[in-house]
N, C-alpha and C positions, 0 to 999 in steps of 0.2 A: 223335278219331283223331290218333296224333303221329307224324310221320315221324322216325324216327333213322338217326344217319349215326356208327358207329365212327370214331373220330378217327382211327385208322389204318389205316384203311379205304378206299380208293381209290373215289370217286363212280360209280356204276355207272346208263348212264342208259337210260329206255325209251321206246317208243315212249307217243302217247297213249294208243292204245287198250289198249296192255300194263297204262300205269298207272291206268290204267280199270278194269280187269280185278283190277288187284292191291289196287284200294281194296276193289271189292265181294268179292272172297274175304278180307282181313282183316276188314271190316266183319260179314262175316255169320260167322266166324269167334268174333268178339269178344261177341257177341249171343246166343251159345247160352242162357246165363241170364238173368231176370231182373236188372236193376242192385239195388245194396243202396243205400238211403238214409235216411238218421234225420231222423226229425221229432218232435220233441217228445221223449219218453220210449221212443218207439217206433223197432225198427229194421225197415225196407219192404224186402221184397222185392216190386218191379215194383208200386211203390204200395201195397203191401197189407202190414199183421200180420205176420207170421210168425216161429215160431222153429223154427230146425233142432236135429238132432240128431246127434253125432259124435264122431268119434273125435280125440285128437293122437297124436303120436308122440314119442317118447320124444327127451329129447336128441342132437343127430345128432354130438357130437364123435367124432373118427378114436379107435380101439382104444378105445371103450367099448362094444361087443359089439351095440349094437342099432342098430347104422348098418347092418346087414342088412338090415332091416325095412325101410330107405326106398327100396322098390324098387314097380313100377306094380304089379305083381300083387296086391302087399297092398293098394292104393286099390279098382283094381276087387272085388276080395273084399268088403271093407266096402262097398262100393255093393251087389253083388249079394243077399249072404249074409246081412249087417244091415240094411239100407236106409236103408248111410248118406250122407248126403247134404253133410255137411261134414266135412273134416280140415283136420288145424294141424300144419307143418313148424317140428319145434322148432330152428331153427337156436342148435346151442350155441355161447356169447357168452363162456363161461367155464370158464374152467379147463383142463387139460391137453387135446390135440387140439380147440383148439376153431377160430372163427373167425379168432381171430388168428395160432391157430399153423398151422393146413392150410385154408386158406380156399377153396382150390380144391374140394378136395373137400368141403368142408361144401357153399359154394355147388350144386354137382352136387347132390348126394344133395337138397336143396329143391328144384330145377327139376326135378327127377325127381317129386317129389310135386305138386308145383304144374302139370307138365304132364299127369300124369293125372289129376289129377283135372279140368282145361279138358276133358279127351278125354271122361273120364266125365260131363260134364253136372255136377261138381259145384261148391260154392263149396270156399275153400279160404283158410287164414290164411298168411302169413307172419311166424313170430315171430320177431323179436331175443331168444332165449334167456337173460337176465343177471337179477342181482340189481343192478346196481353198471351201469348205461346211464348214469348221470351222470358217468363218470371213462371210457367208449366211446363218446362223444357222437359226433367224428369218425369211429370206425368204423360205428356206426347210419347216419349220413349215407352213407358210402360205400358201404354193402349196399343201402341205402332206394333212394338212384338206381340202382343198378344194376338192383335190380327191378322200380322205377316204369316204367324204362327197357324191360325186358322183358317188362313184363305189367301195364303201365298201361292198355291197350285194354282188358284182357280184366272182363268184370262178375263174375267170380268171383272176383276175388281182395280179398283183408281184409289191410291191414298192421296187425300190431300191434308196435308200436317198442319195447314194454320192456314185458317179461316178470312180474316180481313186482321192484319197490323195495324194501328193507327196512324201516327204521321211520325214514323220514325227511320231511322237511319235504315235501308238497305244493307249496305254491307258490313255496317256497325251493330244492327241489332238483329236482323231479321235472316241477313243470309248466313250468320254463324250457329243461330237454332238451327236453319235448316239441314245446312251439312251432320248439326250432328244426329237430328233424327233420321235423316233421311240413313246415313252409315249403321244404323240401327235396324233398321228396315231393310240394309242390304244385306247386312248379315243372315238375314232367314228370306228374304226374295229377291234374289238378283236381279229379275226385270220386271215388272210389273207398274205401270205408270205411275208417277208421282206427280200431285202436282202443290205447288208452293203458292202461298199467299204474298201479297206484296204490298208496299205501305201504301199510306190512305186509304184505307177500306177494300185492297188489292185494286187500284189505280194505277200505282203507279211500275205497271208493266218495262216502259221504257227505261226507268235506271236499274230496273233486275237485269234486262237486256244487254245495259252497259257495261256490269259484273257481272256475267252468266256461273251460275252454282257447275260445278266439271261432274261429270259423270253421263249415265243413259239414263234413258226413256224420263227425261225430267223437260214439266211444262209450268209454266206460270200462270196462276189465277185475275183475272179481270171482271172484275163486277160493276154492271151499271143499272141505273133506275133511271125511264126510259123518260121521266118526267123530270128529272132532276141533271139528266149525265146526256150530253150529243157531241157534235161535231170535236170539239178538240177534245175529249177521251178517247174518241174512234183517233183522232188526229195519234193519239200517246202510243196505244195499240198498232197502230200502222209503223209507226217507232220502232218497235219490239219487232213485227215482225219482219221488216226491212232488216234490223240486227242479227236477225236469224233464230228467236225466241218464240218456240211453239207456246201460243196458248189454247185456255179451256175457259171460257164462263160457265163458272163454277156455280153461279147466282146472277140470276138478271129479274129485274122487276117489269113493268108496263107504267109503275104510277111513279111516285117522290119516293124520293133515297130515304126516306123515315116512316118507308111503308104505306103512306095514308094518299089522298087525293085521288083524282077522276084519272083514269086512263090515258097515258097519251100514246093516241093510236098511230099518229104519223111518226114518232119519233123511234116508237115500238117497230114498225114497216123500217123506216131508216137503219137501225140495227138489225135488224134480221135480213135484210140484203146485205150488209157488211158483213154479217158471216156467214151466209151461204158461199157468199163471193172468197171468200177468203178459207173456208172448209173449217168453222170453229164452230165445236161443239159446245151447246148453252142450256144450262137446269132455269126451269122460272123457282123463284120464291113466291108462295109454300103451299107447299099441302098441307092447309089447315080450314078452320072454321072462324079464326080469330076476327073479331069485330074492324077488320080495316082493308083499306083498298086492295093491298098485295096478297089476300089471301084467296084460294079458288074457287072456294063454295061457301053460302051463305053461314052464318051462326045457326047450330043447330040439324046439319044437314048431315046425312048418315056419315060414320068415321070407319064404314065398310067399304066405299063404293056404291054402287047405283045408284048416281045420281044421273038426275033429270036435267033440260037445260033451265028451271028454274033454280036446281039446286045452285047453279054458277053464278059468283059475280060476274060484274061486269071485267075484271079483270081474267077470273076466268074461260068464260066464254070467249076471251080474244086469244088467249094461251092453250086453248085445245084444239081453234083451229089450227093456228100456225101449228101446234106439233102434230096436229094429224095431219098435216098435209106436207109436212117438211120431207119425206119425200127416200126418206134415207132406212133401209133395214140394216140390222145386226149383220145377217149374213149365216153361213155355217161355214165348219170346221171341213176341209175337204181329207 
């Protein structure tokens, strides 16, 4: 439990029994889920196995058209509709309207998803959006507290500090941002899941594996597109977790690693018995509208929820089965 106090904020005090009162409603609050914790190869939910299934959301930078989407309606939809049990607020880190240029409202439009889904019983990611978190190291720190700071209590939530690295050094460029956002992040939540991006678009899992970052509850991101990435990136991943490296697919597609093309459904089946089998939890990309293969609802289809099964692509429609039927609930706090 951490008390914070706004630095410009004037100390506002209460009786005992008030803060009495105020520990056991944040406590019980904070408790609706399971906590996430990795041991081994494995990431616990409240001790136990588990992998969820869910949805991200699409880049949230200003005037790129699907910062509609990041509104509560479309969380509880995916809870009720799909049965889905995790989402990923993709905070964008890059490019025009991103964090650095309208940060107020990228910030919003996350807490907007991160607070429904606390509402919904669900888990939920916080991601640093970027290819290039080695050259926003100081902006990663400045989001990481801010959120540690507002939703470091809560057992739902997952930071993951950087998005996909490009093809660069592991332990030269990529695992020295980490440690220090992540020390950043400890400093206001001790345990709370983190999970790290890895080079090549988070690919390459197995030489994270081979330099494991030191500390808790810390897991590695793997991302594939199920038309573009098969047998030897499963092959890379088996790598990692033979080495003893919890991962998360933080992002998985059904079509081509550049978003676009037809479905590929066998390959999409291929992966998702690799991690049922293995207990890894997977977001598809995205919850959006945008005009290409990886997005889940047609251009134009509500940016509330209820949708129809016309409202889905063909991409979609493959990704609501498999997450409504994947089999796995949150759970509750005993």
């Amino acid at each position: 439990m951490k008390f914070l106090l706004n630095s410009a904020a004037k100390p506002v005090w209460l009786k005992p029994a008030l803060i009495t009162l105020a520990i056991s409603a944040s406590t019980a609050a904070a408790a609706d889920v399971p906590p996430l914790s990795v041991e081994g190869n494995q990431i616990l939910s409240g001790g136990e196995a588990k992998s969820f299934a869910g949805n991200s959301f699409f880049w949230s930078n200003t005037g790129w058209d699907q910062e509609k989407m990041y509104n509560a309606q479309v969380v509880q939809w995916l809870k009720e509709d799909w049965n889905t049990t995790i989402v990923r607020a993709a905070m964008g880190a890059d490019e025009g309207g991103s964090y650095q240029q309208d940060p107020q409202a990228n910030v919003e439009r996350v807490e907007t998803i991160v607070d429904a889904a606390i509402d919904n019983d669900m888990y939920v990611i916080i991601d640093f959006h970027t290819h290039h978190g080695e050259d926003k190291k100081e902006d990663a720190i400045r989001f990481f507290q801010q959120m540690a700071q507002q939703y470091g209590d809560h057992n739902n939530v997952i930071y993951e500090i950087y998005n996909e690295p490009l093809q660069v050094s592991w332990s030269n460029v990529v695992k020295p941002y980490a440690e220090d956002v992540i020390a950043a992040i400890r400093d206001i939540d001790p345990d709370n899941l983190i999970v790290v991006g890895t080079p090549t678009w988070s690919q390459d899992v197995d030489a994270a594996s081979a330099d494991p970052i030191q500390g808790s509850n810390i897991a590695y991101a793997l991302h594939f597109y199920a038309g573009t990435h098969g047998q030897s990136l499963r092959d890379k991943a088996e790598t990692a977790l033979n080495n003893g490296a919890a991962l998360m697919v933080t992002e998985w597609g059904a079509v081509n690693a550049d978003g676009g093309g037809a479905v590929a459904e066998q390959s999409t089946r291929e992966w998702m018995d690799f991690l049922a089998e293995n207990n890894i939890t997977h977001l598809n990309w995205a919850v959006s509208d945008k005009n290409e293969g990886a997005s889940i609802i047609r251009p134009g289809a509500s940016p509330t929820g209820q949708w129809n099964a016309s409202d889905l692509t063909d991409s979609g429609t493959l990704v609501k089965e498999i997450i409504s039927n994947w089999g796995t609930e949150v759970g509750s706090v005993e």
